[in-house]
C-alpha positions as CSV (number, residue, x, y, z in Angstrom):
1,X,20.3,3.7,24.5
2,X,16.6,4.5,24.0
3,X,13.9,1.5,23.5
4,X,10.6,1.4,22.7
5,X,8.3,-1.4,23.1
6,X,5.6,-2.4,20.7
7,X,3.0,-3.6,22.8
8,X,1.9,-1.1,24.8
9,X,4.7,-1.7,27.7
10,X,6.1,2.2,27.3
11,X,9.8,3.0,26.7
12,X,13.3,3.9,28.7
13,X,16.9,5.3,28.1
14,X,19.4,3.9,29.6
15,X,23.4,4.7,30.1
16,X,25.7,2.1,28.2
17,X,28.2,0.3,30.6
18,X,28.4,-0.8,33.6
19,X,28.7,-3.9,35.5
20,X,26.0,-6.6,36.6
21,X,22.5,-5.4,37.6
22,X,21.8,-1.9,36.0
23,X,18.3,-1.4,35.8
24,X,18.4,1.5,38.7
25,X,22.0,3.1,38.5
26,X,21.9,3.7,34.5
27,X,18.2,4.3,33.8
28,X,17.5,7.5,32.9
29,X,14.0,7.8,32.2
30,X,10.5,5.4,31.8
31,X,8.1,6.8,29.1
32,X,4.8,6.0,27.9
33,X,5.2,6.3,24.4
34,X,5.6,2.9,22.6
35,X,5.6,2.2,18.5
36,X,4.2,-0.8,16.5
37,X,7.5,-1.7,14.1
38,X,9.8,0.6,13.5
39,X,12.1,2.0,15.6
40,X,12.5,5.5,16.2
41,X,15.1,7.7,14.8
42,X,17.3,10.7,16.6
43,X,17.5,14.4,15.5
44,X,18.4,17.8,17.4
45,X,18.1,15.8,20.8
46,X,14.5,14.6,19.7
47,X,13.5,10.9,18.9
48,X,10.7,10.5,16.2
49,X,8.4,7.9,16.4
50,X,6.0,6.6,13.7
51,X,3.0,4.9,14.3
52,X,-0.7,4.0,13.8
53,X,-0.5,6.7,11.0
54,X,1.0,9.7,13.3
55,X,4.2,10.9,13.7
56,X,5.5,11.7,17.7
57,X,8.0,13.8,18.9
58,X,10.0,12.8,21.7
59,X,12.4,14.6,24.4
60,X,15.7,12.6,25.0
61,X,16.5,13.6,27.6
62,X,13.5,13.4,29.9
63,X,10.9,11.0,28.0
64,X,8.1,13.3,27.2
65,X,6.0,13.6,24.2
66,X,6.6,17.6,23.2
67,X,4.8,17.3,19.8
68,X,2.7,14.8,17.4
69,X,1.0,15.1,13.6
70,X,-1.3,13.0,11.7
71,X,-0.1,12.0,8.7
72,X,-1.9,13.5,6.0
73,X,-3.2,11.3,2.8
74,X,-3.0,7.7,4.5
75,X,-4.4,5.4,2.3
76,X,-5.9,1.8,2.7
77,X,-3.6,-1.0,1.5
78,X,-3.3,-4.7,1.3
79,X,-6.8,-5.3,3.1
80,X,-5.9,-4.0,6.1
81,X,-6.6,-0.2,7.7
82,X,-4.9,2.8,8.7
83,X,-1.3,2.7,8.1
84,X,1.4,0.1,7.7
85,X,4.3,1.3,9.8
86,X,6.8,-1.5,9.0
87,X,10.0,0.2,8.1
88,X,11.5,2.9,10.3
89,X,11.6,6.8,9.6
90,X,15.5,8.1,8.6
91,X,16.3,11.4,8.7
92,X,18.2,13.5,6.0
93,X,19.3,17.3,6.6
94,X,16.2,18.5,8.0
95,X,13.8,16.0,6.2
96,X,12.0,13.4,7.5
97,X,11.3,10.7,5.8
98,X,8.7,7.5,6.4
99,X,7.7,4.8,4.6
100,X,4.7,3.0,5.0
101,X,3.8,-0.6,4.2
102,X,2.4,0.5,1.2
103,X,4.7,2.8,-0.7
104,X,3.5,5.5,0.5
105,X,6.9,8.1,1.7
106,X,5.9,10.8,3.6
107,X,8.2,13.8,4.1
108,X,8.4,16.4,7.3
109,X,9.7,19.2,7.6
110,X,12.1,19.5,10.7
111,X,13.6,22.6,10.7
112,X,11.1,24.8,12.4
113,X,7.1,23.7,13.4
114,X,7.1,20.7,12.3
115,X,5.2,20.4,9.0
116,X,3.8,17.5,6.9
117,X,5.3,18.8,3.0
118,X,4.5,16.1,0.8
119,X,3.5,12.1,0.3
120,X,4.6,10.1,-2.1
121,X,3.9,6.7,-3.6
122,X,6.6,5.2,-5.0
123,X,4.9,3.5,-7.5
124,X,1.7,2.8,-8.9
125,X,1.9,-1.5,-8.0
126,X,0.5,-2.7,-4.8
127,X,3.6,-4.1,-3.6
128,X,4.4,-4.6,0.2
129,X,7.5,-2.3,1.9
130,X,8.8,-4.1,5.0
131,X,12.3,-2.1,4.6
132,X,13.9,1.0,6.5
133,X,15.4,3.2,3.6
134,X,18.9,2.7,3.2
135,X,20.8,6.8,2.3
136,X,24.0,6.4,0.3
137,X,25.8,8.7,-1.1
138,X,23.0,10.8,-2.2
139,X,21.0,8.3,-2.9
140,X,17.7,6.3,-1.4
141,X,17.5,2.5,-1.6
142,X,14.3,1.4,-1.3
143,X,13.3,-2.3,-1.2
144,X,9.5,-3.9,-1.5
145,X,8.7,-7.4,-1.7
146,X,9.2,-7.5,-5.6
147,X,11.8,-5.0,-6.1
148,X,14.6,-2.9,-5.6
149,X,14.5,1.1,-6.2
150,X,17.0,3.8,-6.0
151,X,15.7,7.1,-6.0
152,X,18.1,10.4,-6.6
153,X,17.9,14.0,-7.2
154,X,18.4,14.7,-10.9
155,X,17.7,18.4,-10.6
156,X,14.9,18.2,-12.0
157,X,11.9,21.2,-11.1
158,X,8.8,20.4,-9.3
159,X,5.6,22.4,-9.4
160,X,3.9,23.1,-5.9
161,X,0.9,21.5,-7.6
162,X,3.2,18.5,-7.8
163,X,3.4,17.9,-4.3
164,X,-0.2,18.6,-3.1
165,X,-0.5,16.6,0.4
166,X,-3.9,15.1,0.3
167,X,-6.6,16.5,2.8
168,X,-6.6,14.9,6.4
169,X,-9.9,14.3,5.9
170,X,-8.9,11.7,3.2
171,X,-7.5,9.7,5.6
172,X,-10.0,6.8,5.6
173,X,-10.9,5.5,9.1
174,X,-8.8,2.6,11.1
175,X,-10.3,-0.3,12.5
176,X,-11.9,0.5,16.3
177,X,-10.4,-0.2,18.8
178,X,-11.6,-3.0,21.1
179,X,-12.7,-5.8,18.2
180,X,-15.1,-3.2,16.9
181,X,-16.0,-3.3,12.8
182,X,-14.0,-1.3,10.9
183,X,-15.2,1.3,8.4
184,X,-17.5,3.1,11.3
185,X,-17.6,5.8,13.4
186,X,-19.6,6.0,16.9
187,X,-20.4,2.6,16.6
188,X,-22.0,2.7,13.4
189,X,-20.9,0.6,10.4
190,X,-20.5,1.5,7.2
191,X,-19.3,-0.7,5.0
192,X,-18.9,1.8,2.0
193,X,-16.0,3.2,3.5
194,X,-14.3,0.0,3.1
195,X,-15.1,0.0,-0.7
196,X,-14.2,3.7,-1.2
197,X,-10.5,2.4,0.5
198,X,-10.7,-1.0,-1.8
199,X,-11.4,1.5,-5.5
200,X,-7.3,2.9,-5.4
201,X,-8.4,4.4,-8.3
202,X,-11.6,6.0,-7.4
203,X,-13.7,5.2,-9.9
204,X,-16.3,3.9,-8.5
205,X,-15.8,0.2,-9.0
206,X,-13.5,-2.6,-7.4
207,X,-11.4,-4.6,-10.2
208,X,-9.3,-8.1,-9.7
209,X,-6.3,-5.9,-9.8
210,X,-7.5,-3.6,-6.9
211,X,-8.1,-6.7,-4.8
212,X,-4.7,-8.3,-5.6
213,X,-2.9,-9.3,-1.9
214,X,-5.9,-8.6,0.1
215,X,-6.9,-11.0,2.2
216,X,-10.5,-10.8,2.0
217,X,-9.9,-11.2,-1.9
218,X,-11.7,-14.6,-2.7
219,X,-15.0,-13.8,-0.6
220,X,-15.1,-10.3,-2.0
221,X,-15.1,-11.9,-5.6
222,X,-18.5,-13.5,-4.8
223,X,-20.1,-9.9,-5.0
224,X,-19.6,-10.0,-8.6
225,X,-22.8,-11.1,-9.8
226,X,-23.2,-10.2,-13.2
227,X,-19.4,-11.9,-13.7
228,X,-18.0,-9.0,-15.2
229,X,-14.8,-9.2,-13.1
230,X,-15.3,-6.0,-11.8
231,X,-17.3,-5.3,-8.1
232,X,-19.8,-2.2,-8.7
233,X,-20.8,0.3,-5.7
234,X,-24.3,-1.7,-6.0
235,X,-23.2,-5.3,-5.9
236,X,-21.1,-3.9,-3.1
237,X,-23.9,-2.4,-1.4
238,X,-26.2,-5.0,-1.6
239,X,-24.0,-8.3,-1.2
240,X,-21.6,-7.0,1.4
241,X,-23.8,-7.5,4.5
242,X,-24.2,-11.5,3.4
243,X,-20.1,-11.8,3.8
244,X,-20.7,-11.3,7.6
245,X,-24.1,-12.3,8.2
246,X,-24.1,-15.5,10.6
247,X,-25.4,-17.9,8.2
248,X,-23.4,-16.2,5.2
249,X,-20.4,-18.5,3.1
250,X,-18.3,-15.9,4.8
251,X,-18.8,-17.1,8.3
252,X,-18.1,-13.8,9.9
253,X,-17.9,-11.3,12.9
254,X,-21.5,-13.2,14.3
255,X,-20.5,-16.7,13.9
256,X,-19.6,-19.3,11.7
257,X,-22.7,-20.5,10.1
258,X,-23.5,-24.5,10.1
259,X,-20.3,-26.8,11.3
260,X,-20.0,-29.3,8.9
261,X,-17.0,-30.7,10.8
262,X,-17.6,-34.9,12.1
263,X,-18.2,-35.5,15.5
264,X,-15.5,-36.0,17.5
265,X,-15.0,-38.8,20.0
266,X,-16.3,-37.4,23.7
267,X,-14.2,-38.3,27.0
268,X,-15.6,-40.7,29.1
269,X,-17.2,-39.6,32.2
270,X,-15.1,-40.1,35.3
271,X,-15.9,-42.8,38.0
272,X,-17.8,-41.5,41.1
């Protein structure tokens, strides 16, 4: 049996069975590697583990990380940065294949070095995966918050230029560490980054659809000045720094602005 914590506390195999108090007679091995939320999956005496947008590779049979890849074309979704690694990788022949929170299906190749050899979104809506992929009979069953999808081979050709993988260097950058602001790098924020990862469609303006599920969506729709319904790179520019300024409507990473909130009644001071 092989766990993996998702908080940082490491991982360990142990050997089922066994009577009463096992921690020391059927452990096998304490590792450091740990995921968010999925839970690894087994192949060739490896364990695979995705998460925080990077796929590790695992020995079974002593703990050890032997190998690791970035996954390549990660993009922003539902407000939040880097990748969502809800559902759990499966494994098919020699394919891997993960699903991210935001319908994005990335697919390895696992039968030599391993290899990133495409990424996929499976479809076009922002909708919200929280499911492992289900195989059946040759098929894969797929479930996001609004629907159901089957996908299956119909034969059909693809051209290499089909299945570009998108540069790493797409990958837009996660949030810091430590509470630091995201869309920076060395410290430095910059907030563009966060609208080039908001425009899905890259060109060059934020829409109501683009916003949909984000949780930022209402204060972001205050940048629209000209009421247009659409958030330009300038109204961007110039009205994002207001959202977090310490005085903003936003409140913010600096503080909340004014409190408005009634006074509340003060305990009495005690007797000497």
């Amino acid at each position: 049996m092989f766990a993996f914590t998702g908080r940082g506390g490491g991982s360990i195999a142990l050997d089922a069975g066994g009577k009463g108090n096992i921690s020391e007679s059927h452990t096998v091995w304490k590792g450091n590697e740990t995921t968010s939320f999925g839970s690894p999956v087994r192949h060739n005496s490896k364990l695979y583990i995705v998460t925080r947008g990077v796929l590790s590779v695992v020995d079974e049979s002593t703990g050890k990380k032997i190998n690791q890849a970035r996954l390549q074309g990660v993009q922003q979704t539902e407000g939040r940065f880097g990748s969502l690694d809800y559902p759990s990788p499966v494994v098919v022949g020699d394919r891997l294949f993960s699903l991210n929170g935001g319908g994005q299906m990335f697919v390895f190749d696992l039968a030599g070095e391993l290899e990133q050899v495409a990424v996929n979104r499976v479809t076009a809506d922002k909708e919200m995966f929280g499911g492992t992929p289900a195989i059946s009979d040759g098929k894969m069953v797929l479930r996001s918050a609004k629907h159901l999808y089957c996908v299956v081979d119909k034969g059909e050709t693809v051209l290499p230029s089909e299945t570009v993988v998108a540069k790493a260097n797409d990958t837009p950058a996660a949030a810091p560490r430590g509470g630091g602001r995201p869309g920076g790098s060395g410290g430095r924020f910059d907030p563009m980054s966060i609208f080039s990862g908001l425009d899905a469609n890259k060109d060059k303006k934020v829409t109501e659809e683009e916003l949909a599920g984000n949780r930022m969506a209402d204060r972001l729709k205050t940048l629209d000045k000209d009421g247009d319904k659409v958030i330009s790179e300038q109204e961007f520019r110039t009205g994002f720094a207001s959202l977090f300024s310490g005085g903003g409507n936003g409140g913010g990473y600096r503080g909340r602005g004014k409190d408005t909130r009634p006074d509340r009644p003060q305990r009495p001071e005690l007797a000497e």
